[in-house]
Structure formats: structure tokens, C-alpha cells
C-alpha positions in Angstrom: -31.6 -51.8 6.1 -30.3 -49.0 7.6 -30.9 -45.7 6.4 -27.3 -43.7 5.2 -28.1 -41.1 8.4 -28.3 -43.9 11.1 -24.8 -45.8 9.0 -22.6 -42.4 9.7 -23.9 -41.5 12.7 -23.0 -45.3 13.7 -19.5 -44.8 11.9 -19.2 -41.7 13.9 -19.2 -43.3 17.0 -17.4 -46.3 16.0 -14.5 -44.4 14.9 -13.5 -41.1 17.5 -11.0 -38.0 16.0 -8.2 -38.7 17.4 -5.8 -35.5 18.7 -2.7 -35.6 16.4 0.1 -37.1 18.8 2.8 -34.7 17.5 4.5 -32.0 19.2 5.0 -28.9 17.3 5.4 -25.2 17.3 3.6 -22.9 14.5 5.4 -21.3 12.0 5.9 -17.3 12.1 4.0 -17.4 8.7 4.4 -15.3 6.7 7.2 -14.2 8.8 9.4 -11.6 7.4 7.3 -11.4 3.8 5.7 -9.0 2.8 2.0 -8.7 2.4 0.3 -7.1 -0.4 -3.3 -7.3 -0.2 -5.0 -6.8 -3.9 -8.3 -5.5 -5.2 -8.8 -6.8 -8.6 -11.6 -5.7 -11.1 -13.7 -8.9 -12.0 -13.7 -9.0 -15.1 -9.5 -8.5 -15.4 -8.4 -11.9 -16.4 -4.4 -11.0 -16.3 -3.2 -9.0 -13.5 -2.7 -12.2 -10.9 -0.7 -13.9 -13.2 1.1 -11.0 -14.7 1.9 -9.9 -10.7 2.9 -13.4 -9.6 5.6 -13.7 -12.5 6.8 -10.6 -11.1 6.9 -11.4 -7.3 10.0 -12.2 -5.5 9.2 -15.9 -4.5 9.3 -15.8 -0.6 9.7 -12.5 0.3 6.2 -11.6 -0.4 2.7 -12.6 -0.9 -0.3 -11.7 -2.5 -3.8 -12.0 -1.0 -6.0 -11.2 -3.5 -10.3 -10.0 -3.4 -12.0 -9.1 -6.6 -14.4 -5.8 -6.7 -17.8 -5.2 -9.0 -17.1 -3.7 -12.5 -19.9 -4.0 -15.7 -18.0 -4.6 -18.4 -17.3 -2.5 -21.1 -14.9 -0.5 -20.0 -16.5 2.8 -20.0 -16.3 5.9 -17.3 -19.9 5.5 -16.4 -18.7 1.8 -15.5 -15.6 2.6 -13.8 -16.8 5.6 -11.6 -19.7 3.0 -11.0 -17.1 0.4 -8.5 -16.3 2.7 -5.9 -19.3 2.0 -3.8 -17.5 -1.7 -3.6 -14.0 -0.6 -2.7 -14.9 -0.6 0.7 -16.3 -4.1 0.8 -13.9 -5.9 -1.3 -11.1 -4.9 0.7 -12.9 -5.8 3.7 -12.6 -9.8 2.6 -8.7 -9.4 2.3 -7.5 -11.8 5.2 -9.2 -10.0 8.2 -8.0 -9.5 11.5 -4.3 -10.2 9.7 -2.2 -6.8 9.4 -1.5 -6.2 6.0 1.7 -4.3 4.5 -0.2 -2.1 1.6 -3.1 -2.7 -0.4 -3.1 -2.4 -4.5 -6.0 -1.5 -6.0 -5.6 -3.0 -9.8 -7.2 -0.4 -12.0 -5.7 2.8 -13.9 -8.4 4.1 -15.5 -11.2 3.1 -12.6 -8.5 5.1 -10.2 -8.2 8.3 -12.7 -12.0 8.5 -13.3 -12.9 8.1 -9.6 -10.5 9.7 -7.7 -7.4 8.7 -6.4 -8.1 10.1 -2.8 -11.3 8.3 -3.6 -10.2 5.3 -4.2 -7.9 5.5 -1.1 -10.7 6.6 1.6 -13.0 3.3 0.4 -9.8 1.3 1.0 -8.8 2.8 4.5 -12.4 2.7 5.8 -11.8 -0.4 6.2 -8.3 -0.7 6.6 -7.5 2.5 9.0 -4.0 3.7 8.0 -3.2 0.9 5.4 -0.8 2.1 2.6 -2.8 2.4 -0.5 -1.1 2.2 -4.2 -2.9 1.9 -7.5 -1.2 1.7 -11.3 -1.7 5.4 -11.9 -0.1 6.6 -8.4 2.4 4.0 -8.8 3.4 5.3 -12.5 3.6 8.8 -11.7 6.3 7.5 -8.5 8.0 5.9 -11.1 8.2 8.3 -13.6 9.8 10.7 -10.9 12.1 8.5 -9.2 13.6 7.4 -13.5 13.7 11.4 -13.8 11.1 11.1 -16.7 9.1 13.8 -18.0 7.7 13.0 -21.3 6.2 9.6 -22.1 4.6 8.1 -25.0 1.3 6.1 -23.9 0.0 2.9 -25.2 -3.4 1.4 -23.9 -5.4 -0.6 -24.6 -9.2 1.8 -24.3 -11.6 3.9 -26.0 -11.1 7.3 -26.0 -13.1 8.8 -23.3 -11.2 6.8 -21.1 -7.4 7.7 -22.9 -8.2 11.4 -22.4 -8.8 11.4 -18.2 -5.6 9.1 -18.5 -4.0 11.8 -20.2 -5.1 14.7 -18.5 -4.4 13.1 -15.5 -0.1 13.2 -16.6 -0.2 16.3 -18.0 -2.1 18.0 -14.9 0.7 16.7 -13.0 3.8 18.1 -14.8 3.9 14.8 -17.4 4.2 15.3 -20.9 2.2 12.6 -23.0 3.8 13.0 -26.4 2.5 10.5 -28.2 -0.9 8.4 -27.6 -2.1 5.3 -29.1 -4.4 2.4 -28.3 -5.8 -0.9 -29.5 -9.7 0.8 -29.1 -11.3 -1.6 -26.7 -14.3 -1.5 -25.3 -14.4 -4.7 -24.0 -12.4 -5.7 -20.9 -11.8 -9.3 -21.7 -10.4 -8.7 -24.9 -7.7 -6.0 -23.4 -6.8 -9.6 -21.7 -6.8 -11.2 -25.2 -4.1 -8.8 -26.8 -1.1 -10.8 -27.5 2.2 -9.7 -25.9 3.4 -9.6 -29.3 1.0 -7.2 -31.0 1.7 -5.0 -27.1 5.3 -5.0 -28.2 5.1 -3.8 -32.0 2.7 -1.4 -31.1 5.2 -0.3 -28.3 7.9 -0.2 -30.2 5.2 2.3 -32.5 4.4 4.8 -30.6 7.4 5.5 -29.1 9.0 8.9 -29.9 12.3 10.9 -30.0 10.5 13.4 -27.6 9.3 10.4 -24.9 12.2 9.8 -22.3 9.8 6.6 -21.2 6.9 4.4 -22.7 4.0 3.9 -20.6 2.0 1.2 -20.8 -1.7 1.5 -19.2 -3.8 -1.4 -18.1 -3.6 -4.0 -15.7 -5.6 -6.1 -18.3 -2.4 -5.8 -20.2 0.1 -8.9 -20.6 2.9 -6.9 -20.9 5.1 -7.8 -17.9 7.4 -10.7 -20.2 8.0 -7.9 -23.0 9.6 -5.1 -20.9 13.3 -6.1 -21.0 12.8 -6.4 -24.5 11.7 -3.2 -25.3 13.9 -1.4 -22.9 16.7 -3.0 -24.6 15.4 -2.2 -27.9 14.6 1.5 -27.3 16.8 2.6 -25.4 14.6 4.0 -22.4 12.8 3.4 -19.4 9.4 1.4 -20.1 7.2 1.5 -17.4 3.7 -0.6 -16.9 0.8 -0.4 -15.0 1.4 -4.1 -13.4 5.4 -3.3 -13.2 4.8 0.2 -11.6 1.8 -1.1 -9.1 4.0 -4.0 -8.0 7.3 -2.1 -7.6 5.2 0.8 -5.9 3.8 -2.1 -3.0 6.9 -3.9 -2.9 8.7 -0.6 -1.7 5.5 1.1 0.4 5.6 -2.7 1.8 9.2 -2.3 3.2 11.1 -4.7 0.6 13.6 -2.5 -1.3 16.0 -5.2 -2.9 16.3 -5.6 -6.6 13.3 -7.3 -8.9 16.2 -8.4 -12.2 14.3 -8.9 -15.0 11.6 -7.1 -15.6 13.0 -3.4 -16.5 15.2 -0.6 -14.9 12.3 0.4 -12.2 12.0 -2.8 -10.1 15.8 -2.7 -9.9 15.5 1.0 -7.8 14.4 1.7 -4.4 11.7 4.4 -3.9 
């Protein structure tokens, strides 16, 4: 009997490849879209999806690469991924130009830097546009004309206060501050969008012109309308800010209807 190595090498040359007999030409692809390369912590379990229900279908794509984060979600552990930056964007379609590059983490980018964060990414992607949810927000904030803003996240404290320090060093009121208290990354991905929206709706204040809500981890993009409707005011989130931010860094400036005022405006 013959053995199975001696049986497909024999099937081998039995049966040639064969070139494809069809002429064709290959598609420009992605053409005219848009390319957003994105570096997503490991351990976040929302931001794809949430970012995908957001993208305008055909006019832009995602390529996605994941960086090294211990979870909980503590400073020690988010100033501990930027040694990976520079690696995990390095796996993001190479050798194809890219049209800006998210990194998916608020609190990672406000404890390490954001001209941190953006060196790791540009070594190796020379003169790449860089966005992250905190850079993003703060664009947003200025091009709404907010300066006061009631914050919802989803973290322990050490990490709220950089967050807040952060807004406040740069001309941002945070009036009013409330979170669910995790220390656990994959539960900030467990929080229903329901329990985000009451607790939204909460901490809102007469003195916030916006609500700001923090976390990529967050499912929040489905609930913004809402709120926006209900309140009265701008609501702004990390995921709705980062993708707004690289649609227009990326060169796509038409409206996102939807989800809220601020993928409606150009930069």
C-alpha cells in the first residue's frame, strides 16, 4: 500500500495547476477609501465593533493590529505598552501607505505621553498622521466651542485624575466626574449601554456645555443621539471623537448622520 506521502506526491503530478484562463485587470483597491490603520490594546473587547458601526461603508477601512497591555487597568500598566507601540504598528499592512494611524487608548495615551505615543508610532511609520481618543477629544471639544465638560469613565481613580488634569491643563473645565470604578478592563467592555446612558444622563451638569465619555472599552457609540437629544448638548466619546478625528486627518470630510453633532462637522 502506498504510503499518504508517495499518494500526493503521485496526485501532484497527475493533476498540474493550471493558470486561470481569464483576462483581467486588478482593482485600484482600496481606491479612493480611506485608510485608518488601528492599534488596539488586547485586552479591549469593544472598540472594533463600536468603530465599524461608525464607519462610512466604502469610503474607508480599518486595518487593525493589537499592542501588549496587563490587565488591570492601572498607570503602572498603561505607561508599561509603549515599548510595543512601535512594533504593533509595524504589522499594520506594510509596504501599503496608510492615511493616519489611531492608537485606541485614552488613559494609556494621557499616562504615557501623547508626543510619546506618537514618536513609537512614526518610528515606524515616518510622517504618518497620528490620532488617539484624548487628542481627538480635545479637537473636538474646540471645533463644538466647548469649554466645560462633565466626564463619565469607566476607571479607578488614579487613572480619572491624569484624565482630568490632562483637560484642565489645557484650558478644559471638568465640572463634574463620575465613574463605574473598574479595575478590570474586560469588565469596562461588560458595562451595558444602558447603565452608560443613565449614568450619562447623571453626571451631567448645568455648568458642562458637553458630556465626555472616556474609554474605548466603552459601548457607547449606539447611545449618543439619544443623549444628545435628551440633554440638550454636544456628547462627545472616546470612539466617536478617535474616529471623527481619522476620518478628517484621513482626508474624508463628509457627514457621519447618526451618531451625534461631531461626526456631522468637518475639522
Amino acid at each position: 500500500m502506498e504510503s499518504g506521502e508517495t499518494l500526493r506526491a503521485g496526485q501532484a503530478s497527475a493533476l498540474p495547476t493550471r493558470p486561470v484562463r481569464v483576462d483581467y485587470m486588478p482593482d485600484p483597491w482600496p481606491g479612493e477609501r480611506v485608510r485608518i490603520g488601528l492599534i488596539a490594546l488586547g485586552v479591549d473587547h469593544a472598540v472594533e465593533a463600536e468603530l465599524w458601526r461608525m464607519l462610512p461603508r466604502g469610503r474607508a477601512e480599518l486595518y487593525v493590529s493589537r499592542v501588549t497591555v496587563a490587565n488591570p487597568c492601572t498607570v503602572a500598566n498603561l505607561r508599561a505598552i509603549l515599548p510595543d507601540l512601535t512594533r504593533a504598528t509595524s504589522l499594520i499592512l506594510p509596504g501599503t501607505p496608510l492615511g493616519v494611524i489611531a492608537f485606541a487608548c485614552t488613559s494609556g495615551t494621557v499616562v504615557m505621553g501623547v508626543a510619546e505615543v506618537a514618536d513609537c508610532i512614526r518610528a515606524a511609520r515616518p510622517g504618518i498622521a497620528v490620532t488617539t481618543p484624548i487628542t481627538a477629544a480635545m479637537a473636538a471639544f474646540e471645533r463644538l466651542g466647548v469649554s466645560s465638560v462633565a466626564m463619565l469613565t469607566p476607571y479607578i481613580d488614579e487613572v480619572n485624575q491624569p484624565i482630568r488634569r490632562f483637560l484642565e491643563g489645557r484650558g478644559m473645565a471638568v465640572v463634574a466626574l463620575d465613574s463605574f470604578n473598574l479595575v478590570d478592563d474586560i469588565a469596562m467592555s461588560a458595562v451595558p449601554p444602558a447603565a452608560i446612558h443613565a449614568a450619562a444622563l447623571d453626571v451631567d451638569s448645568e455648568r458642562a456645555e458637553a458630556v465626555f465619555i472616556s474609554c474605548t472599552g466603552l459601548r457607547a457609540t449606539g447611545i449618543v443621539a439619544d443623549l444628545e437629544a435628551r440633554l440638550g448638548k454636544p456628547v462627545v466619546t472616546s470612539n466617536q471623537a478617535m474616529l471623527w478625528h481619522a476620518l478628517r486627518l484621513g482626508g474624508y470630510g463628509e457627514a457621519v448622520p447618526g451618531f451625534g453633532r461631531l461626526l456631522e462637522l468637518a475639522l
